[in-house]
MMTF fields as JSON, N, C-alpha, C and O atoms, coordinates in Angstrom:
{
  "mmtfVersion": "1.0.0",
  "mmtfProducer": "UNKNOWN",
  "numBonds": 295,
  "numAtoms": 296,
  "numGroups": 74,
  "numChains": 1,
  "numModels": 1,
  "chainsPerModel": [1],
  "groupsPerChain": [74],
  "chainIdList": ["A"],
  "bondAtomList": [4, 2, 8, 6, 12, 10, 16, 14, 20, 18, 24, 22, 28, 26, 32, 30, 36, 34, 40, 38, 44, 42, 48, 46, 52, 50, 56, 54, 60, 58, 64, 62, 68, 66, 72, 70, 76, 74, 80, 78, 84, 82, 88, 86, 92, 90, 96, 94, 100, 98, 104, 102, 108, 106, 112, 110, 116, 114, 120, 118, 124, 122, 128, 126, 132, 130, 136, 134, 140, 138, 144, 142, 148, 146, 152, 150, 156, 154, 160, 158, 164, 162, 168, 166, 172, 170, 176, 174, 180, 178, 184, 182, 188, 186, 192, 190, 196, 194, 200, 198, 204, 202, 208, 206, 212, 210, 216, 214, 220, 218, 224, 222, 228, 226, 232, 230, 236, 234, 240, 238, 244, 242, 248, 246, 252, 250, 256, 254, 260, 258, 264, 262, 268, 266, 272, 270, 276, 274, 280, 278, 284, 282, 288, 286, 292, 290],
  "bondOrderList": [1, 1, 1, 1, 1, 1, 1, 1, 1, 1, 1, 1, 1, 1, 1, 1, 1, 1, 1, 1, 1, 1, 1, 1, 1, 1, 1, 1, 1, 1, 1, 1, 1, 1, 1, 1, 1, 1, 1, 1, 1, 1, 1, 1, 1, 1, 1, 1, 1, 1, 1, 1, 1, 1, 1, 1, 1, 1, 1, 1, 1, 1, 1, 1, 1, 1, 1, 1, 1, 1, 1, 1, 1],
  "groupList": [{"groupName": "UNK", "atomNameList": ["N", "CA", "C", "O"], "elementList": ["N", "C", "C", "O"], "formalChargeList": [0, 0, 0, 0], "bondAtomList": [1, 0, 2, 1, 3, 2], "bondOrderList": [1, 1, 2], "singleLetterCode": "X", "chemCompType": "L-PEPTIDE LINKING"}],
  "groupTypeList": [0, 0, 0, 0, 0, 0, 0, 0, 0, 0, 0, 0, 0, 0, 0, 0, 0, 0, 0, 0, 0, 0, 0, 0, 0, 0, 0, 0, 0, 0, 0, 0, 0, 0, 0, 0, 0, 0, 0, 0, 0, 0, 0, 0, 0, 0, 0, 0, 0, 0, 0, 0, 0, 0, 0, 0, 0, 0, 0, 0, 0, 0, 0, 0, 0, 0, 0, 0, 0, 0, 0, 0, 0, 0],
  "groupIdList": [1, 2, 3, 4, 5, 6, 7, 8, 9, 10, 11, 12, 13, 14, 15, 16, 17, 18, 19, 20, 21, 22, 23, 24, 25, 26, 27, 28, 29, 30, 31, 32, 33, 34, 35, 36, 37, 38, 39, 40, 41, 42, 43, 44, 45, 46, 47, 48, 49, 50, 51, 52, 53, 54, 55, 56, 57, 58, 59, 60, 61, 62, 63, 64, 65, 66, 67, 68, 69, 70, 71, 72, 73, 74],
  "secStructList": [7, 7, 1, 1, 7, 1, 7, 7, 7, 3, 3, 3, 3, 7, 7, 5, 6, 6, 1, 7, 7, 7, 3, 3, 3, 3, 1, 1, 1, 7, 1, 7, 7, 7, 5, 1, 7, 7, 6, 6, 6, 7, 6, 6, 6, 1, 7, 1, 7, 7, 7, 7, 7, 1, 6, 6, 2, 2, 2, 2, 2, 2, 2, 2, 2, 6, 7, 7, 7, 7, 7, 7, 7, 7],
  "xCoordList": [0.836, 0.0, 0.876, 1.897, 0.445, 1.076, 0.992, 0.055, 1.854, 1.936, 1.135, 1.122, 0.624, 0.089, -0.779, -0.585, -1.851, -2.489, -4.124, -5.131, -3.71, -5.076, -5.837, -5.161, -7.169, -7.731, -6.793, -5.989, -7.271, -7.468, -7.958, -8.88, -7.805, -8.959, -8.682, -7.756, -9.945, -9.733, -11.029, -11.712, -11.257, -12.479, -13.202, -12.703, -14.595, -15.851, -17.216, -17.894, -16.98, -18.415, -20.125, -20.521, -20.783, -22.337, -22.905, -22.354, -24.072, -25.624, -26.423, -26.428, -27.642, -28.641, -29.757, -29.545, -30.833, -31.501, -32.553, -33.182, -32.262, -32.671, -31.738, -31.797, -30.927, -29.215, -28.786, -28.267, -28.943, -27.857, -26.731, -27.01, -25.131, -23.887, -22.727, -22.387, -22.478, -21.23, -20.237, -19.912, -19.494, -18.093, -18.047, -18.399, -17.403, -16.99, -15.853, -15.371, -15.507, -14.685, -14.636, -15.159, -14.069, -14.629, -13.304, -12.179, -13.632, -12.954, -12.987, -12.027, -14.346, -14.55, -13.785, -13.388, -13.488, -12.725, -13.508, -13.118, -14.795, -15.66, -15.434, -14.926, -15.898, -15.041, -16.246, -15.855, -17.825, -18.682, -19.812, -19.855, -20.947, -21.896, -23.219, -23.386, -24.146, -25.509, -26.826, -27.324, -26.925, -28.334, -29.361, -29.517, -30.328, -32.283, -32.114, -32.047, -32.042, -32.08, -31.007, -29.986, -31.145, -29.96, -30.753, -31.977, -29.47, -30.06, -30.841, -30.96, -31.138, -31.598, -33.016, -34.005, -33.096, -34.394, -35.273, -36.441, -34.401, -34.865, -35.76, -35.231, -37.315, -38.462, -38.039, -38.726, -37.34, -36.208, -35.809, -35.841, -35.282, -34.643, -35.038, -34.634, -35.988, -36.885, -38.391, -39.087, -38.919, -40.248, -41.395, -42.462, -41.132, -42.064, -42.29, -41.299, -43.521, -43.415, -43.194, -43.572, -42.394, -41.811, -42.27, -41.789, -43.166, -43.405, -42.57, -42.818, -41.702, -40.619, -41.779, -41.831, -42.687, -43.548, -42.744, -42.27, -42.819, -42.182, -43.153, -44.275, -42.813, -44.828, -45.823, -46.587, -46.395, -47.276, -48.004, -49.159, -47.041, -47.415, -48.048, -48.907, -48.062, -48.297, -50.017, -50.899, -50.173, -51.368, -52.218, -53.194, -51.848, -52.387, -52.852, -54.057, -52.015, -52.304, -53.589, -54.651, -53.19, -54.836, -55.936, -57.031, -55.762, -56.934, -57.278, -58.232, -56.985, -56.854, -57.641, -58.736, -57.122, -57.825, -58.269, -58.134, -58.741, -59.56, -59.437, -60.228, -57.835, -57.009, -57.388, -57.35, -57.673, -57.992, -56.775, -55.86, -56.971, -56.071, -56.632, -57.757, -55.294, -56.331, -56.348, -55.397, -57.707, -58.262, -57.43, -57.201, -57.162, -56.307, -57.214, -58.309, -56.96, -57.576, -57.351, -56.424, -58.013, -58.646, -58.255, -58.686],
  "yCoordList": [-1.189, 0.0, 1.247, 1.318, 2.226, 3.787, 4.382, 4.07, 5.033, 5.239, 7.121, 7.682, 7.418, 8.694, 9.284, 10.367, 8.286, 8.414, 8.463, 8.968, 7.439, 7.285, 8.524, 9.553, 8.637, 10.208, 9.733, 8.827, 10.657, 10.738, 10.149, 9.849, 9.417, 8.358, 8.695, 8.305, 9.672, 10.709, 10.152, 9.612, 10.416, 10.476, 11.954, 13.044, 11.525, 12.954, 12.288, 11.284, 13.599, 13.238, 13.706, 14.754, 12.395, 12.64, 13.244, 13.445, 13.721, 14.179, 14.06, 14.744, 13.606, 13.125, 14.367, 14.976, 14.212, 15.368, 15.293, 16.124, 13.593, 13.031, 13.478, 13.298, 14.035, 14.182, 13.344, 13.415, 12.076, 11.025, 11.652, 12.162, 11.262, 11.552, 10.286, 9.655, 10.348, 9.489, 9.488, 10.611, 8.463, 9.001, 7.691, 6.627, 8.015, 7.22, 8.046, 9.144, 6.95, 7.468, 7.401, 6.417, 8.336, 9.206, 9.459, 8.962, 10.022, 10.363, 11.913, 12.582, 12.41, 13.838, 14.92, 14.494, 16.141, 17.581, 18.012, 18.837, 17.243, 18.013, 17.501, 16.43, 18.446, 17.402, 17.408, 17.508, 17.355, 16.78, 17.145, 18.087, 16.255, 15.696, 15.835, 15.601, 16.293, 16.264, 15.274, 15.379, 14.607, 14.022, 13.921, 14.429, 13.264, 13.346, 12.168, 12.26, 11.117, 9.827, 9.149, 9.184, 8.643, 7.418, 6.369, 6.235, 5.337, 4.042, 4.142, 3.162, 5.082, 5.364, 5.787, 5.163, 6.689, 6.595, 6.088, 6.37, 5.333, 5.027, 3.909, 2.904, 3.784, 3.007, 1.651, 1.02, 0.942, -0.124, -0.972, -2.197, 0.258, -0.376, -0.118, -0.623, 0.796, 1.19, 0.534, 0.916, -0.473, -0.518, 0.253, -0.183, 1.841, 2.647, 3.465, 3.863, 3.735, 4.611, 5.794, 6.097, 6.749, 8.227, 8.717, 8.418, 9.436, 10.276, 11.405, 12.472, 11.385, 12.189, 13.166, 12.743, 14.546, 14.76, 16.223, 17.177, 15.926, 17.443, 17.962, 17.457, 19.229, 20.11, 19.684, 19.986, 18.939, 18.513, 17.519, 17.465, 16.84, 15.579, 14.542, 13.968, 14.058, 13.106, 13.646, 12.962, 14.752, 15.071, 15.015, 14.272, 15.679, 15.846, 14.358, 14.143, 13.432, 11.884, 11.798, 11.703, 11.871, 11.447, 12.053, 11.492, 13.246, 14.216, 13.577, 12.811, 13.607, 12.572, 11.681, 11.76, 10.478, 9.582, 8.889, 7.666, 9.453, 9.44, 8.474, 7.548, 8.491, 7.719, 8.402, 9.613, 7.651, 7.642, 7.067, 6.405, 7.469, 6.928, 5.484, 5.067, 4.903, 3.385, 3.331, 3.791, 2.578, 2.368, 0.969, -0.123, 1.242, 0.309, -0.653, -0.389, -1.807, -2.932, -3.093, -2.604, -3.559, -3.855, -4.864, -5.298],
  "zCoordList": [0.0, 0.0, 0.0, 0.685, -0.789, -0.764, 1.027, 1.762, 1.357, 2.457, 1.703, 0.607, 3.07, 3.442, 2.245, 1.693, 1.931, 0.988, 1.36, 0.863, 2.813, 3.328, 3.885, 3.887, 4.38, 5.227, 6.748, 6.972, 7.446, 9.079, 9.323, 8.566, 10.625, 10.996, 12.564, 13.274, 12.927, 14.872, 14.928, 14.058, 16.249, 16.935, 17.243, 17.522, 17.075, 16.867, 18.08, 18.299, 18.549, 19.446, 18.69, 18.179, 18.931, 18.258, 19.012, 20.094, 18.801, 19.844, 19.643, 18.619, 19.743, 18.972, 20.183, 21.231, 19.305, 19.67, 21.22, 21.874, 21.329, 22.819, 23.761, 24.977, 23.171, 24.382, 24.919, 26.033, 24.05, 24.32, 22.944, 21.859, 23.732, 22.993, 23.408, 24.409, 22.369, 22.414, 21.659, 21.272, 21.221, 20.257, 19.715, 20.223, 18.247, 17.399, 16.617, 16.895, 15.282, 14.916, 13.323, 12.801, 12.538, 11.767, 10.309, 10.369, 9.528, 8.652, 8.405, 8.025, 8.704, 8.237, 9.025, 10.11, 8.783, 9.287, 10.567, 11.393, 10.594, 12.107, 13.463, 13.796, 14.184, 15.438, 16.101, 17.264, 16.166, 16.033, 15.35, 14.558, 15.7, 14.846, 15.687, 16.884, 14.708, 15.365, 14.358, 13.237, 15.194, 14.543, 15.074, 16.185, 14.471, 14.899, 15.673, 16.898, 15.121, 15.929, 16.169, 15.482, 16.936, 17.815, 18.013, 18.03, 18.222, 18.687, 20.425, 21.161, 20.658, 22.356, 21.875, 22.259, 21.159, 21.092, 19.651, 19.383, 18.912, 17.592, 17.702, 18.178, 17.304, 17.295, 17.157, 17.96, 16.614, 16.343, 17.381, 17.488, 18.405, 19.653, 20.657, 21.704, 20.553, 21.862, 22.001, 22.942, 21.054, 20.897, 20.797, 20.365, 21.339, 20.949, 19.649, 19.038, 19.2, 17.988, 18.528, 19.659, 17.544, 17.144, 15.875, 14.782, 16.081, 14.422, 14.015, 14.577, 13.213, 12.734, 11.461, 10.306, 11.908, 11.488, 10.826, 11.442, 9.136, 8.325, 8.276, 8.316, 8.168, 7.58, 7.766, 6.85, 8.718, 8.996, 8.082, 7.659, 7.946, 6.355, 7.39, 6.721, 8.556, 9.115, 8.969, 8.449, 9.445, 10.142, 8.513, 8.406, 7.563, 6.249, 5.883, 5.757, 5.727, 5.66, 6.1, 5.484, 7.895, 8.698, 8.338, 8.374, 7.961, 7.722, 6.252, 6.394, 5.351, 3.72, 3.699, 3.143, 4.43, 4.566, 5.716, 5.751, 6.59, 8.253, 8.385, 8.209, 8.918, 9.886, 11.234, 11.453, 11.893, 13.634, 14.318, 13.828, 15.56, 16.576, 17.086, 17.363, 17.081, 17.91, 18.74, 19.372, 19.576, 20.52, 21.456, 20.935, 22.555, 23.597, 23.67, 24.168, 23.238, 23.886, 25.892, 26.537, 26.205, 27.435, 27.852, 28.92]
}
């Protein structure tokens, strides 16, 4: 392999918008990083739903086609 050809390879601290943060490690010039979701609060690994709602597209949907909220079984 060519020597000094490769990037940087440092560590960058994340934040996710739950304010869980942590560190990994990285190639890019920033020395950190902000995102929407993490594995802490991502629907995936938490079992709960999260509506990640732009312009109110979620609500437009329901209103569209009268989508209701569901009812808790008992």
């Amino acid at each position: 392999m060519k020597k000094e050809i490769h990037p940087k390879y440092k560590k960058i601290k994340v934040t996710c918008s739950c304010g869980n943060s942590f560190e990994t490690n990285t190639t890019s010039d920033k020395d950190k990083l902000s995102i929407d979701i993490c594995s802490e609060c991502h629907p995936f690994f938490t079992g709960k739903q999260k509506i990640v709602d732009t312009a109110g597209r979620v609500e437009r949907f329901k209103k569209k086609y009268g989508v209701k909220k569901p009812t808790q079984a008992a």
